[in-house]
Structure formats: C-alpha cells, structure tokens
N, CA, C and O of each residue as an XYZ file, in Angstrom:
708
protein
N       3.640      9.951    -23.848
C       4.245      9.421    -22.645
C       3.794      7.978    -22.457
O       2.598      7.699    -22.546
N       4.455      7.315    -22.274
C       4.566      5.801    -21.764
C       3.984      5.334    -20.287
O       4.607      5.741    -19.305
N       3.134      4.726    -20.136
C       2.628      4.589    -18.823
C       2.786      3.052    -18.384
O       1.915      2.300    -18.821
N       3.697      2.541    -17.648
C       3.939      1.074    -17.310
C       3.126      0.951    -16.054
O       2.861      1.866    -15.275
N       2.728     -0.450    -15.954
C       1.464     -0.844    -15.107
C       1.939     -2.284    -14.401
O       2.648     -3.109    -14.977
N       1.514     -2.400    -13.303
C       1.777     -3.587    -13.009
C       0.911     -3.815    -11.890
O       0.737     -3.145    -10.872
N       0.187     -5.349    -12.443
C      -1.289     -5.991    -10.993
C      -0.375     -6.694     -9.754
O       0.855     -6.734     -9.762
N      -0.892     -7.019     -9.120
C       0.166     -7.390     -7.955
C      -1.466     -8.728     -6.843
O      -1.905     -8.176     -5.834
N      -1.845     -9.616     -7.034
C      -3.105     -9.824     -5.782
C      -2.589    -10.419     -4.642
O      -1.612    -11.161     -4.745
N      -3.013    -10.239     -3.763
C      -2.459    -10.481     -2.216
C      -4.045    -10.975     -1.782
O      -4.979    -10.997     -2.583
N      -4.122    -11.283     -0.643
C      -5.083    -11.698      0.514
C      -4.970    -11.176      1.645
O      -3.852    -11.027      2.138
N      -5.942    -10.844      2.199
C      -6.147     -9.673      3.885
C      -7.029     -9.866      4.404
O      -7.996    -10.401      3.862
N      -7.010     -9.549      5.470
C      -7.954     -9.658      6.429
C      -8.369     -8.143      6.989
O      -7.467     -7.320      6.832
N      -9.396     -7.717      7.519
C      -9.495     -6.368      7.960
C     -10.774     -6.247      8.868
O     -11.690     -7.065      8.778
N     -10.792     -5.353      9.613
C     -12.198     -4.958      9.950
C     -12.016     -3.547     10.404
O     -11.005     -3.135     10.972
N     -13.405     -2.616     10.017
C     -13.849     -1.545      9.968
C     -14.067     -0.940     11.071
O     -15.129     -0.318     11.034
N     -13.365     -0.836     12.294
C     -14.026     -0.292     13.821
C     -15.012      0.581     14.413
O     -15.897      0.457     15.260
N     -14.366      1.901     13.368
C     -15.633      2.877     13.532
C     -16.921      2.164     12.638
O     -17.711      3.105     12.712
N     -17.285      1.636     12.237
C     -18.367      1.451     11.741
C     -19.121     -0.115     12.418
O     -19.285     -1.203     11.866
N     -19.451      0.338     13.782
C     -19.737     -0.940     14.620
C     -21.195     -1.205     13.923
O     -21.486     -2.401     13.896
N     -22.130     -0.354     13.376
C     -23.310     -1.060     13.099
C     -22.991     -2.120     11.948
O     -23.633     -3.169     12.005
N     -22.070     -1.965     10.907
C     -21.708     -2.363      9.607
C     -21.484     -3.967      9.780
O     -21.415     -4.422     10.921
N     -21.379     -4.765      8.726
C     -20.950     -6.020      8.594
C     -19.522     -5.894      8.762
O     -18.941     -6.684      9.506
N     -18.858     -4.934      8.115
C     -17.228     -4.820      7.702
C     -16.593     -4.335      9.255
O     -15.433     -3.971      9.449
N     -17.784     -4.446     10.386
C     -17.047     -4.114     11.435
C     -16.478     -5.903     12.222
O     -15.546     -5.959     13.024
N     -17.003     -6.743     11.917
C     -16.373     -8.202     11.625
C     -15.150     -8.531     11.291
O     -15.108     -8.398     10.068
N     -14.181     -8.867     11.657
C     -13.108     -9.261     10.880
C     -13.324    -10.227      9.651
O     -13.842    -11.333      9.807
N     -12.937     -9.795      8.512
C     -13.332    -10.662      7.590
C     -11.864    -10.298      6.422
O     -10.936     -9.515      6.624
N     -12.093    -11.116      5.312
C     -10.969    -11.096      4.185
C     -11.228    -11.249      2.963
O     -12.078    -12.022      2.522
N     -10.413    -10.421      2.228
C     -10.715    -10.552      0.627
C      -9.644    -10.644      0.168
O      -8.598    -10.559      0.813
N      -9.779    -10.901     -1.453
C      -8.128    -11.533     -2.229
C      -8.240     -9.914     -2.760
O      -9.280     -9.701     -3.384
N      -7.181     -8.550     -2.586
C      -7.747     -8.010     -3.750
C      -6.261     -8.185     -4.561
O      -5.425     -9.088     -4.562
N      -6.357     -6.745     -5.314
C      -5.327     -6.699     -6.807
C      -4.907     -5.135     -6.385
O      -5.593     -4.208     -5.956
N      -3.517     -5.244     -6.688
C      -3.519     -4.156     -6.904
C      -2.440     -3.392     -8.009
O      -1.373     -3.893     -8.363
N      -2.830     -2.412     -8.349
C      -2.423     -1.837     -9.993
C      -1.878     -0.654     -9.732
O      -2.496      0.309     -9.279
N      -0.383     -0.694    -10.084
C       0.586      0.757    -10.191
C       0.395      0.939    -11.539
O       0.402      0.135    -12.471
N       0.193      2.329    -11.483
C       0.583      2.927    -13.295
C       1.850      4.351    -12.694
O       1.765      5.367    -12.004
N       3.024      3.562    -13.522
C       4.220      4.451    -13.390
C       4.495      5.205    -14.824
O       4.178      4.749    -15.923
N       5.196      6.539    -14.562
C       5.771      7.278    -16.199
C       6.864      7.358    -15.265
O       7.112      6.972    -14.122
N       7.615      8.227    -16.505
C       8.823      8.671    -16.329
C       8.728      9.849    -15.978
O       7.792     10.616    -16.204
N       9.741     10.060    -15.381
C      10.038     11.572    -14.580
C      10.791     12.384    -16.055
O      10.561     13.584    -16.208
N      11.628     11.680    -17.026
C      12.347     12.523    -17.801
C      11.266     12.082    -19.779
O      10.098     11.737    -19.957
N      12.481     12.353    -20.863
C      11.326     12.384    -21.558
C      11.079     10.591    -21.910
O      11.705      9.680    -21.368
N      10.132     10.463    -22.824
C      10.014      9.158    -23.424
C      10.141      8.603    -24.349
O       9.486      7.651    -24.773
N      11.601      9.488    -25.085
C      12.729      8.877    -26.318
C      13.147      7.144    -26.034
O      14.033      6.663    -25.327
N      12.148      6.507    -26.872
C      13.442      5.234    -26.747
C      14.327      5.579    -27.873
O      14.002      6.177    -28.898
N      15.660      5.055    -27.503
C      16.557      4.700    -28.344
C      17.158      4.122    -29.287
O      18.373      4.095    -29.484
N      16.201      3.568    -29.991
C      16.339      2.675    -31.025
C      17.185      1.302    -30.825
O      17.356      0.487    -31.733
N      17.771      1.142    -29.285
C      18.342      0.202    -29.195
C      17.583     -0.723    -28.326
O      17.308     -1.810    -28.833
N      17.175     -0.494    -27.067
C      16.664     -1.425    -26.104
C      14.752     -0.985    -26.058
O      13.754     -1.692    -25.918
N      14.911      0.226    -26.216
C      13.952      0.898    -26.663
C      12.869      0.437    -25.975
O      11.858     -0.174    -26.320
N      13.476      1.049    -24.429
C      12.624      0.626    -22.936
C      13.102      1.519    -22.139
O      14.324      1.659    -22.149
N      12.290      2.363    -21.236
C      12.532      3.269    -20.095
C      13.807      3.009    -19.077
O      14.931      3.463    -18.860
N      12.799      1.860    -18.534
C      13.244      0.755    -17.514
C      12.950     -0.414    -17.941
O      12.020     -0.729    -18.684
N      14.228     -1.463    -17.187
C      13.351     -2.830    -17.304
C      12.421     -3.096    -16.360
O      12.349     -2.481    -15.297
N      11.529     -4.194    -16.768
C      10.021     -4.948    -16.075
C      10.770     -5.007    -14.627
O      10.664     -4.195    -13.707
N      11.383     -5.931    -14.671
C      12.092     -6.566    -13.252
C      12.623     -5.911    -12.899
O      11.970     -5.967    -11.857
N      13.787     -4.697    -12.556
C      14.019     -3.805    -12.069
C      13.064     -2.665    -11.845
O      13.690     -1.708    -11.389
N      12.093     -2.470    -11.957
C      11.102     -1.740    -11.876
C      10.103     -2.197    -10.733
O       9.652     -1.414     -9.897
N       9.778     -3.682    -10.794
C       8.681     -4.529    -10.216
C       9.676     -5.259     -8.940
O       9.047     -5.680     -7.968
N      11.051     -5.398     -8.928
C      11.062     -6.133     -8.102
C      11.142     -6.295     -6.870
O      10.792     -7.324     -6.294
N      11.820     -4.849     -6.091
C      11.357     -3.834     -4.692
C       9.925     -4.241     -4.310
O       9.719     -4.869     -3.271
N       8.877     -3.866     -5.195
C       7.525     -3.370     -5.170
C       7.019     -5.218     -4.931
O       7.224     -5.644     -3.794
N       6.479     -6.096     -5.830
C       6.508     -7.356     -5.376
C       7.013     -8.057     -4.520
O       6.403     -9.093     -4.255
N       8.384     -7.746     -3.724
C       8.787     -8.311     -2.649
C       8.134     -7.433     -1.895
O       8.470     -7.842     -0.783
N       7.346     -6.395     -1.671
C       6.866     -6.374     -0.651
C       5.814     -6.505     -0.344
O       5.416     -6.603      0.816
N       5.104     -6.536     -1.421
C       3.208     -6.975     -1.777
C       3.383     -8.703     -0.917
O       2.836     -9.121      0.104
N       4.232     -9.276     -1.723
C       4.222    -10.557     -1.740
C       4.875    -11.167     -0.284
O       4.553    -12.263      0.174
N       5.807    -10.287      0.319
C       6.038    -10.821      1.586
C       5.755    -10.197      2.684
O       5.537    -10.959      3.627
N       5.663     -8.887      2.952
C       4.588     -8.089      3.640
C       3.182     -7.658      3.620
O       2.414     -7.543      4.575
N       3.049     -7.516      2.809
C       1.378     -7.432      2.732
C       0.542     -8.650      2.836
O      -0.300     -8.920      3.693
N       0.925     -9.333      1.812
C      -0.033    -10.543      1.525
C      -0.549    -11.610      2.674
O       0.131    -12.607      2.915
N      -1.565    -11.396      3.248
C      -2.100    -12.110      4.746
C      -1.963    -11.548      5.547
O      -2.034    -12.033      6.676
N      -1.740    -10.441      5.355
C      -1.729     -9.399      6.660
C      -3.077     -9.332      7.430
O      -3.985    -10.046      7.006
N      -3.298     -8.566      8.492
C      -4.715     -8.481      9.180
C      -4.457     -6.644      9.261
O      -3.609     -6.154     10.007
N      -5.119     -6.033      8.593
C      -5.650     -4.577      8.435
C      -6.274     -4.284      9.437
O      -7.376     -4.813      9.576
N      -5.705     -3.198     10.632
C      -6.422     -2.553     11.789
C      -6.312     -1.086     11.196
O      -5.746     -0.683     10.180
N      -7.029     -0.433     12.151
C      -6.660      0.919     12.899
C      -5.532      1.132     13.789
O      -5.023      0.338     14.580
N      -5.294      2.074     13.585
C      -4.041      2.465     14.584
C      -5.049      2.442     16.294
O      -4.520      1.967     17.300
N      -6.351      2.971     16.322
C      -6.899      2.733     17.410
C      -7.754      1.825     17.429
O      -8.827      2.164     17.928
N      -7.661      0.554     16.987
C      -8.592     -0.444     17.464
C      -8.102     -1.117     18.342
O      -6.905     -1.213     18.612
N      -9.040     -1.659     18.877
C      -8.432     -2.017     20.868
C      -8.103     -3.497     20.528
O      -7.841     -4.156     21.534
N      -8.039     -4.345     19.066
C      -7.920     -5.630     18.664
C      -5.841     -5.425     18.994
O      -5.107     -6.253     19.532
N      -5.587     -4.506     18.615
C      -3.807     -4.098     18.624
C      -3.352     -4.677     20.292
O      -2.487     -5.531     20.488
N      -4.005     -4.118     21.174
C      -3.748     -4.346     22.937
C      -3.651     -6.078     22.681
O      -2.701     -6.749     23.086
N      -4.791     -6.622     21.954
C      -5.047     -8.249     22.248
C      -3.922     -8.763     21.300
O      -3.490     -9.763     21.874
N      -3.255     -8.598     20.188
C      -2.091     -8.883     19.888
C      -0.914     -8.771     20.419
O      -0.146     -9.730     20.492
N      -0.527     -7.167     21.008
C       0.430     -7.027     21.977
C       0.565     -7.849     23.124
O       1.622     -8.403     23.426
N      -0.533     -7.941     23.795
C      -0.122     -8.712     25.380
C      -0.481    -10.285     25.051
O      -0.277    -11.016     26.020
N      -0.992    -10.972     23.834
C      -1.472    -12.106     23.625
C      -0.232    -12.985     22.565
O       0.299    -14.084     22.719
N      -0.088    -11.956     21.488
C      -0.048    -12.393     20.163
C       1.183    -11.455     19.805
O       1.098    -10.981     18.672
N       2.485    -11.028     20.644
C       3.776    -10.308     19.877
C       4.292    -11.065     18.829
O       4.683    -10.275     17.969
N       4.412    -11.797     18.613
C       5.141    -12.905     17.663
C       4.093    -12.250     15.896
O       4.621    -11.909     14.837
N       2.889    -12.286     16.155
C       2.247    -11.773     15.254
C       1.981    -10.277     14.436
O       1.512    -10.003     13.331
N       2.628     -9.317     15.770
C       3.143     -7.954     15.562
C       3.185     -7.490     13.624
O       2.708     -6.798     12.725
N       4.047     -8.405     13.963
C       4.745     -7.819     11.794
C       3.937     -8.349     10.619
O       4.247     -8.188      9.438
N       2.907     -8.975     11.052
C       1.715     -9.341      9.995
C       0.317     -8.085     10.230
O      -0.656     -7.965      9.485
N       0.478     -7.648     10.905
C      -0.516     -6.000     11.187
C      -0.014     -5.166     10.327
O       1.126     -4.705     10.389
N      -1.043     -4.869      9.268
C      -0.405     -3.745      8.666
C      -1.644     -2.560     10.050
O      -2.558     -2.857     10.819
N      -1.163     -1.676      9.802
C      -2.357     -0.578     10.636
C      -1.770      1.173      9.777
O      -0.709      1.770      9.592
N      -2.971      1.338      9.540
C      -3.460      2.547      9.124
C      -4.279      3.935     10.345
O      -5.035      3.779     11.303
N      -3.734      5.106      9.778
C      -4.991      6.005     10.218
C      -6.257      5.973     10.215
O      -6.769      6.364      9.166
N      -6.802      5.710     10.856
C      -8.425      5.417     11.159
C      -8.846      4.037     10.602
O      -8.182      3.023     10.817
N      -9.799      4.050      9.994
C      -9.930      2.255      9.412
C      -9.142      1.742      8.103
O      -8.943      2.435      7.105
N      -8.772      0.546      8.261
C      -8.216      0.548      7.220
C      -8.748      0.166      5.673
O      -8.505     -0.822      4.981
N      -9.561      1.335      5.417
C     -10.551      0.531      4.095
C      -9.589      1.021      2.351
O      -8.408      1.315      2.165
N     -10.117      0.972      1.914
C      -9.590      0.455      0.784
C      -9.151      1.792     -0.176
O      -8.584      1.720     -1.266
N      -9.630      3.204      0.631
C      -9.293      4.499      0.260
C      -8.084      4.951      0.728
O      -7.414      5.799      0.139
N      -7.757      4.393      1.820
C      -6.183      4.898      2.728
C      -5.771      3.433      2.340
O      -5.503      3.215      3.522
N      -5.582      2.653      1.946
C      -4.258      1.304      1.366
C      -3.615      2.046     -0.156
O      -2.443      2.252     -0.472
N      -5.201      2.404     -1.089
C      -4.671      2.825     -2.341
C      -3.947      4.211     -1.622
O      -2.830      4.143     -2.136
N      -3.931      4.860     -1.150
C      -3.302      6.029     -0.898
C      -2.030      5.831     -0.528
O      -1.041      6.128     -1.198
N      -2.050      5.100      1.022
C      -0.348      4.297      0.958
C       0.215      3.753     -0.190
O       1.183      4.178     -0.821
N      -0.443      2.820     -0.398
C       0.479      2.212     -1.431
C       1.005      2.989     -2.538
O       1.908      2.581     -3.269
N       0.332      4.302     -2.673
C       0.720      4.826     -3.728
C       2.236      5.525     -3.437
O       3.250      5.450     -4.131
N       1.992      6.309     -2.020
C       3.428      6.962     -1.192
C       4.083      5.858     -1.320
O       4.847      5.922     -2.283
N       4.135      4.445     -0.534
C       4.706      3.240     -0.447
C       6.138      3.365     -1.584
O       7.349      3.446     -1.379
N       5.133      3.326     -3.074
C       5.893      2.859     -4.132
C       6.734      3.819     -4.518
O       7.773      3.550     -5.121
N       6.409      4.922     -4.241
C       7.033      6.198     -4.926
C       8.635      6.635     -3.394
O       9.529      7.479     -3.332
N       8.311      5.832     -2.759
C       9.468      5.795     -1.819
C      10.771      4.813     -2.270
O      11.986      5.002     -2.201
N       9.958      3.675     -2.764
C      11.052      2.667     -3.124
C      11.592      3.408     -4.852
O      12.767      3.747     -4.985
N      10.683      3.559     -5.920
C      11.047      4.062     -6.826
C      12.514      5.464     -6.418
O      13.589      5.461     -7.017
N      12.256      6.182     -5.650
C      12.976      7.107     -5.388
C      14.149      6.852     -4.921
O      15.131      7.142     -5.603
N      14.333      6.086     -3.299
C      15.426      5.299     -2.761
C      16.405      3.976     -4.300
O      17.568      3.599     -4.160
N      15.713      3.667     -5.261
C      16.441      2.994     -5.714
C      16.620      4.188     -6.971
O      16.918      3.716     -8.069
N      16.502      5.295     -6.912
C      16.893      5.800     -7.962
C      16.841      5.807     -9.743
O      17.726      6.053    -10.563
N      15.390      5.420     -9.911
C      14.679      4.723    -10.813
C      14.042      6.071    -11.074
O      13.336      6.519    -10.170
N      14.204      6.852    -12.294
C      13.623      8.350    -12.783
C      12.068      7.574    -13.267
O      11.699      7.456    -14.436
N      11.378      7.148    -12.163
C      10.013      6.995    -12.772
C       9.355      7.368    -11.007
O       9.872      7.325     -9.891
N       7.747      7.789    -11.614
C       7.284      8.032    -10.203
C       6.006      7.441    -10.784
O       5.802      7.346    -11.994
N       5.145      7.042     -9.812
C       3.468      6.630     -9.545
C       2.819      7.506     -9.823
O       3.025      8.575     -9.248
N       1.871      7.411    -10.723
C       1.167      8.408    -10.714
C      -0.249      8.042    -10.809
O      -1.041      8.903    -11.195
N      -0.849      6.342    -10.366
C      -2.263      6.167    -10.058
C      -1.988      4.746     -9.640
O      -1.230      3.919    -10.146
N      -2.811      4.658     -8.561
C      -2.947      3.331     -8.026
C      -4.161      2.732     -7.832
O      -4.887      3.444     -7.138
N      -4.533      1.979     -8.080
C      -6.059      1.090     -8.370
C      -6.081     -0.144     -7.494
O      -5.239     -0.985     -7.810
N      -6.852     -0.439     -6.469
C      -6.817     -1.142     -5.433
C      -8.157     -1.655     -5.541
O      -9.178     -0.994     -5.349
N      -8.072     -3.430     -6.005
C      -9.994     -4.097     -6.615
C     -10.074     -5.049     -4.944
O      -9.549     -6.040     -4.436
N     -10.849     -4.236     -4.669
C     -10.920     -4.996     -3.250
C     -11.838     -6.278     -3.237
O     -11.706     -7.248     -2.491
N     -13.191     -6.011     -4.619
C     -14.005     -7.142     -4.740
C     -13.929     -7.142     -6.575
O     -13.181     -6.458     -7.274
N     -14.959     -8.140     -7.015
C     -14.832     -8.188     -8.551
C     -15.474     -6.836     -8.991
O     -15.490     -6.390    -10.139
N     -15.998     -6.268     -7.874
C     -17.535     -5.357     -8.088
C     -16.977     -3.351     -7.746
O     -17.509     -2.278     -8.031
N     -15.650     -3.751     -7.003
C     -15.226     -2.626     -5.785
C     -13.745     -2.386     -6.106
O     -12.773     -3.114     -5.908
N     -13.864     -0.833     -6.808
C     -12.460     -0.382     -7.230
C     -12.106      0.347     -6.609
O     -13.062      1.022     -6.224
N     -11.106      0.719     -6.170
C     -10.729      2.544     -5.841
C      -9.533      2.753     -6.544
O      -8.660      1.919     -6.782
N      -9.566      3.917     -6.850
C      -8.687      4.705     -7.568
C      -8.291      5.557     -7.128
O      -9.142      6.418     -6.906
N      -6.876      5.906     -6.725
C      -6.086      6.878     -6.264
C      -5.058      7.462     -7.073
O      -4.269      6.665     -7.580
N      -4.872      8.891     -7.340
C      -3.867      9.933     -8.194
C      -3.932     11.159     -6.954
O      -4.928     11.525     -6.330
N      -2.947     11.499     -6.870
C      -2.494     12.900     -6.394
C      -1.761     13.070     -5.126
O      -0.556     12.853     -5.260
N      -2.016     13.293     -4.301
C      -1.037     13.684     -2.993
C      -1.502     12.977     -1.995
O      -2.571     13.110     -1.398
N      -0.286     11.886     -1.768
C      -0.818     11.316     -0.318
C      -1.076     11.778      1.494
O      -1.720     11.410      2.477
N      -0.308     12.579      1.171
C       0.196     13.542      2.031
C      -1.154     14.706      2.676
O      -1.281     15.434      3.660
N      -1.954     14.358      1.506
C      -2.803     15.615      1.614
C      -4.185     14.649      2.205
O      -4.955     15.038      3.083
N      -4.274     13.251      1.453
C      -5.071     12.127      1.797
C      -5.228     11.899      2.745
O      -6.382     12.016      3.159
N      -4.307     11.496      3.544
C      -4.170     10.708      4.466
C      -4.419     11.452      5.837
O      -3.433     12.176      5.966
N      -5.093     11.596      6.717
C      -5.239     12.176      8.009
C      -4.623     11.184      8.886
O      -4.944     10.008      9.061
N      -3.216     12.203      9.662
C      -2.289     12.018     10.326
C      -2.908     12.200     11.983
O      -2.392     11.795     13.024
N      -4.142     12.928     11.797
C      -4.582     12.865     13.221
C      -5.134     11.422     14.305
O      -5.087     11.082     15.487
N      -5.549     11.019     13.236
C      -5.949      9.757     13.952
C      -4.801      8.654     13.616
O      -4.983      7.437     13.663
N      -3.893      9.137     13.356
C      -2.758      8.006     14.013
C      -2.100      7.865     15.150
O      -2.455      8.494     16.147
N      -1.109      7.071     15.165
C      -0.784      7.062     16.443
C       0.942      6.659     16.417
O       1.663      6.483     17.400
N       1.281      6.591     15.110
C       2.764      5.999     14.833
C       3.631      6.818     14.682
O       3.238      7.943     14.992
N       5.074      6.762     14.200
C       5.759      7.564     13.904
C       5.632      8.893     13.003
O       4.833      9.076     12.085
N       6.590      9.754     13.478
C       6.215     11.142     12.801
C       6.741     10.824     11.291
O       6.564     11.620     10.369
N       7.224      9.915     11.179
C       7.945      9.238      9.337
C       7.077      7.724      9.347
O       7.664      6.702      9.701
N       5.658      7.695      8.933
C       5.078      6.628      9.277
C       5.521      5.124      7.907
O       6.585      5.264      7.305
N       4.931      4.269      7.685
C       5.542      3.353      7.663
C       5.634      3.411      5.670
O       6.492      2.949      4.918
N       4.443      4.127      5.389
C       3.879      4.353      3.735
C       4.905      4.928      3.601
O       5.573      4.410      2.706
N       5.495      5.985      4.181
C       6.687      7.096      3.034
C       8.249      6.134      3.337
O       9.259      6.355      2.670
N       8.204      5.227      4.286
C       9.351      4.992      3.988
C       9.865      3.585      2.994
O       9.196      2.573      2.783
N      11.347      3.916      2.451
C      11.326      3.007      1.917
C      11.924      1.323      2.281
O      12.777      0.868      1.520
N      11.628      0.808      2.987
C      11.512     -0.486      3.807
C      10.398     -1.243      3.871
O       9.391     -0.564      3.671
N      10.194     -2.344      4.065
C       9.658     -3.657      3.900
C       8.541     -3.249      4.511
O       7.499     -3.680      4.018
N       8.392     -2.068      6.067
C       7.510     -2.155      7.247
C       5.886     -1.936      6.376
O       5.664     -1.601      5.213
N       5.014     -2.259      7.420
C       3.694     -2.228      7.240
C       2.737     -1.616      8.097
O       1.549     -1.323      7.965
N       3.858     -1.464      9.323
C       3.530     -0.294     10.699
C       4.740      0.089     11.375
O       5.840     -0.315     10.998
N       4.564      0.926     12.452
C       5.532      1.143     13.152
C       5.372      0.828     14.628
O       5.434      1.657     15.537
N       5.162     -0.445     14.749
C       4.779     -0.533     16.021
C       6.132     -1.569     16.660
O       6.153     -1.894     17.847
C-alpha cells in the first residue's frame, strides 16, 4: 500500500487555561508543521499509465487552503476561556482568526481535529483516499502523533459549540462561534 504524505507549517498563538500554574498558561506562539499520511480506500494497482492514485494537487489543495488561510495565525483558545467574552464584546472583527477547541487547545486535540478536519474534505470532494495519521511538530523537540478515531478522542463535554462542530465539517471554519 502506498502512503502519500504531505507537511503543511503555519504559526499560532495559544494558551493553556486550565493549567494556570504552567508557563503555557501565557499566551504565547509557535511555528509548528503539520504532516497528513493518506492511503487509499481501494487497491494500489497503478496502471502502467499515469501510475498515480491521485494527483499531488488535487489531493493537497482543499487541505492547504485551509492550513494556509485559516489556520495559519490563528490564536488557539478553549471553548471556556473567559479570553473568548474579551474578543466578543472588544474584538468581533477578530472572531474568525479563533480557532477554539474542547478544553485547551494543546497539541493532542489539533492533531486529532485535523485529522477528522481532513478526512471531511477528502470525503466531501470524493477523493477514495482517507487519513490515516497525523503528526503535529509543535517544537523542533515536540511531536504528537495521532491514528484512530477522532470521535472517540475528542471530549465533547467540555465544549460548548455546535452539535456538528467545526473539525467534522467540511468548510474553511475553525469554530463555530
């Protein structure tokens, strides 16, 4: 089986809420990277002619427009950090640069979205390939690695957004606020 990969680096901003003793409870920012590894859903006969699944750019180009124009400079909350109130009544105009997650947004629930994320757009464009690991380098030093069910990952209790939140669908969004 054929496993196609693609790095993607963006820049963010974030801070850690529940963890008020921590440094990472600071708003602060890192450049990271992040790495889809896609197969195919059917088998992995090339054809002796083009003797390619999919192409690069039809594959990557959903997925990069949204790394690259939604994600990239975003500011990473919680769905309950009380920083959201000081954007709303201060800062609406800034609304659509918040990405916000269930509980904090660290670097175990982004690889997890992003992994649903991609496998929404792969699906909506009808592309017989699905995600099947996502690798999110938050520092030169700090990997995470995500494979398996986002669904099962992700704790829906401490959110606060839509019952179809913003990871499974396939659109540009980064929250549902």
């Amino acid at each position: 089986m054929f496993e196609i990969c693609f790095t993607r680096r963006y820049s963010m901003s974030h801070r850690l809420y529940n963890i008020k003793q921590g440094k990472c409870f600071v708003p602060h920012g890192h450049n990271e990277f992040v790495k889809v590894h896609l197969v195919s859903l059917n088998e992995d006969n090339l054809d002796g002619i083009s003797n390619m699944s999919n192409q690069f750019e039809t594959l990557k180009k959903t997925w990069h427009n949204w790394i690259d124009n939604a994600v990239d400079h975003t500011m990473q909350l919680s769905s309950r950090d009380p920083l959201l109130s000081y954007f709303k009544e201060n800062e609406p105009e800034n609304l659509p640069r918040l990405m916000i997650t269930p509980g904090d947004p660290t670097t175990e629930v982004l690889a997890a979205c992003f992994f649903s994320k991609i496998n929404s757009f792969l699906k909506a464009e009808g592309i017989s390939m699905k995600c099947n690991r996502v690798e999110v380098e938050e520092t030169p030093t700090n990997t995470v690695v995500f494979q398996g069910d986002p669904d099962q990952a992700i704790s829906m209790g401490s959110y606060d957004g839509l019952d179809e939140p913003w990871w499974v669908r396939a659109d540009m969004s980064i929250n549902d606020l």
